[in-house]
N, C-alpha and C positions, 0 to 999 in steps of 0.2 A: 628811555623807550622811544622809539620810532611813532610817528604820529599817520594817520592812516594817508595826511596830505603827503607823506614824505615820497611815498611807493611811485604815484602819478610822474612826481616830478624826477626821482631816479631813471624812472622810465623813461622819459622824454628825456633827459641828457644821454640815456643810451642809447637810446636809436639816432639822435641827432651825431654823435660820434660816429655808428655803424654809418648812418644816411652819408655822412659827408667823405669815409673811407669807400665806401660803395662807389660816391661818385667820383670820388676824385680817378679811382681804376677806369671807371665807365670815362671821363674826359679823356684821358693818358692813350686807352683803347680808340679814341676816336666816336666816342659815343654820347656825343651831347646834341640831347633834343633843343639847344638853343640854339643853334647851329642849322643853315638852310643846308647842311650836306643831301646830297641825294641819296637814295637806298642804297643803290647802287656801291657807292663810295663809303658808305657807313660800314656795307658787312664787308668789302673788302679791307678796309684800314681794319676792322674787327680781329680777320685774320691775320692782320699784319702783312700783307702783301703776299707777294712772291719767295719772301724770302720768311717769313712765317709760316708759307705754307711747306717751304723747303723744309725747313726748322720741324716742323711738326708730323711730316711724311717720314723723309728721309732716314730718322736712325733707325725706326721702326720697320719701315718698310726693309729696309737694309737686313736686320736681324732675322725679319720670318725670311727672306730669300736664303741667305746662308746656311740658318738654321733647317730648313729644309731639308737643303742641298747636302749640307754636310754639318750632323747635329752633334757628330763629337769631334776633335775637342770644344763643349759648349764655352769656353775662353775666346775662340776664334766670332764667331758670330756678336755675343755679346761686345768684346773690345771692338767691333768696327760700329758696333750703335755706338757703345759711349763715346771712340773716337770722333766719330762724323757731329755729335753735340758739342764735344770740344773742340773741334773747328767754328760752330759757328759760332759760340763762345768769344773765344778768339776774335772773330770778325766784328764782332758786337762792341767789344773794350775796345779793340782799337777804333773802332769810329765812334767812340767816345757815346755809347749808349748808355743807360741806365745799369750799373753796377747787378741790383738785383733781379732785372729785368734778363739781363745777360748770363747770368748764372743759375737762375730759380733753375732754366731747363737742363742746366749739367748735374747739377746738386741730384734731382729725381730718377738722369740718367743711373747716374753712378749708386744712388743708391736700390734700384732696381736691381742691377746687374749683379749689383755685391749680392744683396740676399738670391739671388739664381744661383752665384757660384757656391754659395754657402749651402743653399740648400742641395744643388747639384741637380735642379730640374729647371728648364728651358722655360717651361711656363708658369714659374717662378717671378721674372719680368714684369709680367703684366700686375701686379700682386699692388703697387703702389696706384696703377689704374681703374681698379676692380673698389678700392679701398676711396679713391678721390670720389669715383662715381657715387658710390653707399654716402659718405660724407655729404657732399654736396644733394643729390635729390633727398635726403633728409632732412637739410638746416632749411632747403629752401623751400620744402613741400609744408613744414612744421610753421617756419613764418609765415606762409600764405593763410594756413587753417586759422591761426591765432590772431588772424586782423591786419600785422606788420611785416606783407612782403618785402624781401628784401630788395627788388624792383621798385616798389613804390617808393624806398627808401633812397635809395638811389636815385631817382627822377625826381622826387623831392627835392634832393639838396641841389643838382642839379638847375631844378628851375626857380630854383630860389624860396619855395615856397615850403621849406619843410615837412610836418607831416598833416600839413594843414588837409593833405589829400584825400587824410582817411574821412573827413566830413563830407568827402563829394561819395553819395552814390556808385555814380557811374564809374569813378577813377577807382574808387576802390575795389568795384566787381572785374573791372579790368586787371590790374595790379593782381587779383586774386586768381584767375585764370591764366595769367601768364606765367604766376608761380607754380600753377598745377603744368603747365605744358614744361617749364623746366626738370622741373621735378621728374617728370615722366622720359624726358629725352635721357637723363640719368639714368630711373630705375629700368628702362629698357636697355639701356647698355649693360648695364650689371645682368639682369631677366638672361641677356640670351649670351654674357660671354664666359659667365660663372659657372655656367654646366660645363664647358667647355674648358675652360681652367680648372673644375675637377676630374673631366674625362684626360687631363693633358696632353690637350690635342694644340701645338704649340700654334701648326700653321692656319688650323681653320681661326682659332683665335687671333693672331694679331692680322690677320686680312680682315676680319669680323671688327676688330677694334679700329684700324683705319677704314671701315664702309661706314661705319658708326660717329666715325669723328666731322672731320670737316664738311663734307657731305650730310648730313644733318643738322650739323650747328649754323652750318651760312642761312638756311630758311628760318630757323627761331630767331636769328637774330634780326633778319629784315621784315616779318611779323612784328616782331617786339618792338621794333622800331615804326614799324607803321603806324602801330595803335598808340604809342606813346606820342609821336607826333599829330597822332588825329584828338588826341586827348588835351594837347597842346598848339594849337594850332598860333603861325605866329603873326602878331598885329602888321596891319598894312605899312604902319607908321614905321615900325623897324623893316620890315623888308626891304623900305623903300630908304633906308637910313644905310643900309648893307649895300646896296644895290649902286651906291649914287659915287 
């Protein structure tokens, strides 16, 4: 039998795993509060540039034009999303990117597209979208309530300081508000594009899904970074160790 000390400590080797998977995405993304980056520079590395935001607009955007214009055969519209993801695919391996990094967004293409042709409805697509949103403002509305935002798990490992955070007050009513504002920039995507994916209204939906994407997530990220950085603020003595 299990001894009541055992729970505490299972506990703490799990978040300390999520904390240090959390951050290592959060570094890789460009988002380490140890780090003098400016705002500025933070949400755009966030996006991954120009070519992130290409990556994340363009098959999408592609799809409701077509789809529009001309919604049968729905093969045509879909093959130039999945195609225009497999070029940047493409572009990715060959300049010797991250393997899953370069593929996670063909994988989602492709299997969006499949279940659209399966089902044989256009706003079908959006179905893996509709699904990441419910996912995500869930896991990360649920760890806010329960004390272990996934943010402060993250900034934790991060700053080196584990989840020593959850003893600060302040850090942890921050952490915990930042979880609610994620959570909510999710379930408002889901709120207002799921009526819409049941009315199958193809185009008001994915124009609705790109107003919703990059355009909302560049402000939570450069918030979420302010307050993590004001939570964090960093010693003269390194700044001046960076600087020199």
């Amino acid at each position: 039998m299990s001894t009541p000390d055992q729970d505490p400590e299972r506990e703490k080797r799990t978040s300390e795993i999520l904390g240090e998977a959390l951050g290592g995405a959060a570094r890789r993304a460009g988002l380490d509060p140890a780090e003098s980056s400016s705002t500025h520079k933070v949400v755009w590395s966030a996006m991954g540039g120009w070519r992130g935001i290409l990556e994340s607009v363009l098959p999408s955007l592609a799809f409701v034009i077509i789809f529009t214009i001309r919604p049968e055969p729905l093969i045509l519209s879909l093959g130039v999303s999945v195609g225009l993801a497999a070029v940047f695919t493409v572009v990715r391996l060959l300049q010797k990117s991250p393997p899953s990094a370069a593929l996670g967004g063909l994988v989602a293409a492709v299997a969006a597209a499949a279940l659209a042709l399966w089902t044989g409805r256009g706003a079908d697509n959006f179905v893996p979208g509709l699904i990441t949103n419910a996912v995500y403002g869930t896991v990360i509305l649920v760890s806010a309530l329960i004390g272990w935002s996934l943010i402060g798990l993250a900034v934790g490992f991060l700053m080196g300081e584990g989840t020593t955070w959850r003893s600060h007050r302040r850090k942890r009513r921050a952490y915990f508000w930042l979880g609610i504002a994620w959570a909510a920039l999710f379930f408002a995507r889901l709120a207002v594009q799921l009526p819409l994916y049941l009315a199958g209204d193809v185009t008001a939906l994915g124009t609705l899904k790109l107003v919703m994407g990059l355009p909302l997530f560049a402000p939570l990220i450069a918030v979420t970074w302010l307050v993590v950085r004001a939570l964090h603020p960093r010693e003269p003595a390194r700044e001046d160790a960076s600087e020199a």
